[in-house]
SEGU-210996 format. One record per atom (N, C-alpha, C, O): residue in one letter; x, y, z. Coordinates in steps of 0.1 Angstrom, whole numbers, plus 5000, padded with zeros to 4 digits. Layout:
<pts>
AXYZ
...
</pts>
This chain:
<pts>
X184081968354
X183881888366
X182881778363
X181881778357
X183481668371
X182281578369
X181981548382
X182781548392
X180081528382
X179381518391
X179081368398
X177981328394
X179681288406
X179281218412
X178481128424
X178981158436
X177781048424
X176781008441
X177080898440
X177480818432
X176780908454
X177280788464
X176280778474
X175680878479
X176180638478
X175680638492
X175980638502
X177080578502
X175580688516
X176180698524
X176680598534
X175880538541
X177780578536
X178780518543
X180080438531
X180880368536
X179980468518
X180680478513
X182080528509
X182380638512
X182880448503
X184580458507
X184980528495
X184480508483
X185880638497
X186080708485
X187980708486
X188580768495
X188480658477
X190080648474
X190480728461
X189880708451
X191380818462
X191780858456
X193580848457
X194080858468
X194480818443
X195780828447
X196180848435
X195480858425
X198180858435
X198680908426
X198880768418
X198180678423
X199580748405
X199980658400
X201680568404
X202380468399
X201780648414
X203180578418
X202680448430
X203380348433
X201480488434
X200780368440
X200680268435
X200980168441
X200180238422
X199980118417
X201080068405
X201479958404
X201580178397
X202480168383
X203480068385
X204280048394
X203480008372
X204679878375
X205179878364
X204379908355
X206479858360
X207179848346
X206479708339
X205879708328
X206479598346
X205579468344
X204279458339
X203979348335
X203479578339
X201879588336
X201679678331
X202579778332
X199979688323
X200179808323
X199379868334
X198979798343
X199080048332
X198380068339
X196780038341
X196180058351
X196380008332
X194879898333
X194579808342
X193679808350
X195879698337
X196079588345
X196379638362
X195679598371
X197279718363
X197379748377
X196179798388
X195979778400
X195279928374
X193879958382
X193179888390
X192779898401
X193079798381
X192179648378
X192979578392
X192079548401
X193979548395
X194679468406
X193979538421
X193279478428
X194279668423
X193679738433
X192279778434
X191679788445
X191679808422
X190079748423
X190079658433
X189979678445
X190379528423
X189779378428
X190579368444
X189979308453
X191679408445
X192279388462
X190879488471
X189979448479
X191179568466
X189779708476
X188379618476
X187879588487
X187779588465
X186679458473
X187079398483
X186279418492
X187979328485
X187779208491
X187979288510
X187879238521
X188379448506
X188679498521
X187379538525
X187279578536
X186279528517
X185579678520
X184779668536
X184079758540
X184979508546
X184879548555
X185679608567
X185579598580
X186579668559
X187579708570
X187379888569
X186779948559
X187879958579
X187280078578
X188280188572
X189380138575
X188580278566
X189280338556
X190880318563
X191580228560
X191080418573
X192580388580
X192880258577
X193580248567
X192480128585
X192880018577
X193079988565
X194279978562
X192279988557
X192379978546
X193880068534
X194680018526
X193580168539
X194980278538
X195980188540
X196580128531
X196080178552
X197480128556
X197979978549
X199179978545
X197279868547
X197079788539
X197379838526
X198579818522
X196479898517
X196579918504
X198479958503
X199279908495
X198680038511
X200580078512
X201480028511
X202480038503
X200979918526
X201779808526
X202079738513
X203179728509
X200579668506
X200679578497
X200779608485
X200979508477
X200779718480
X200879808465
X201979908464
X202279958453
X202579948474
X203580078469
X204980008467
X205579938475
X205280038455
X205880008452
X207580008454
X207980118449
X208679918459
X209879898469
X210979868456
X210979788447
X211679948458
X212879918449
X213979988442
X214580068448
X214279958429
X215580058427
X214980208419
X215580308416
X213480158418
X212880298411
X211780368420
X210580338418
X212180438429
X210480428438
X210080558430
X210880628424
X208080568431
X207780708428
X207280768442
X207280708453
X206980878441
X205680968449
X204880918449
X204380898438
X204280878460
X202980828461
X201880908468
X202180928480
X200780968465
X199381078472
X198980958473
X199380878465
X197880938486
X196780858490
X196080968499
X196681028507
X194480968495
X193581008501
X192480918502
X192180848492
X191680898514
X191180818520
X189580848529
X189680878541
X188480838524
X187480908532
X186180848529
X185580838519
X185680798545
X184480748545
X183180858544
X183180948552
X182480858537
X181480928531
X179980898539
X179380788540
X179881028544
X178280998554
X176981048543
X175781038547
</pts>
């Protein structure tokens, strides 16, 4: 296990790789994409954010995967 901290009111995302994976990138590149998108949300509050991240990252087409998203503001 690894031990992690945070401060409080802090956003914690966790998801599968069918959220981000693209035959076009790799998966680096794509981390890196949803990183840098999740900055630019971080005033929006997790549900938002969620629903956004779905919208704009899950991926629509002739190959879909399983996608897990977990979502949780941290007191």
């Amino acid at each position: 296990p690894t031990a992690v901290t945070y401060e409080p009111g802090s956003k914690l995302f966790m998801f599968t790789d069918g959220l981000i994976e693209t035959r076009d990138s790799s998966i680096d590149d794509d981390l890196r994409r949803l990183t840098d998108y999740l900055q630019t949300q971080l005033g929006a509050d997790v549900a938002s954010m969620s629903d956004k991240v779905l919208e704009d990252f899950a991926v629509v087409g002739d190959q879909p995967d399983d996608i897990a998203l977990l979502a949780a503001h941290l007191e």
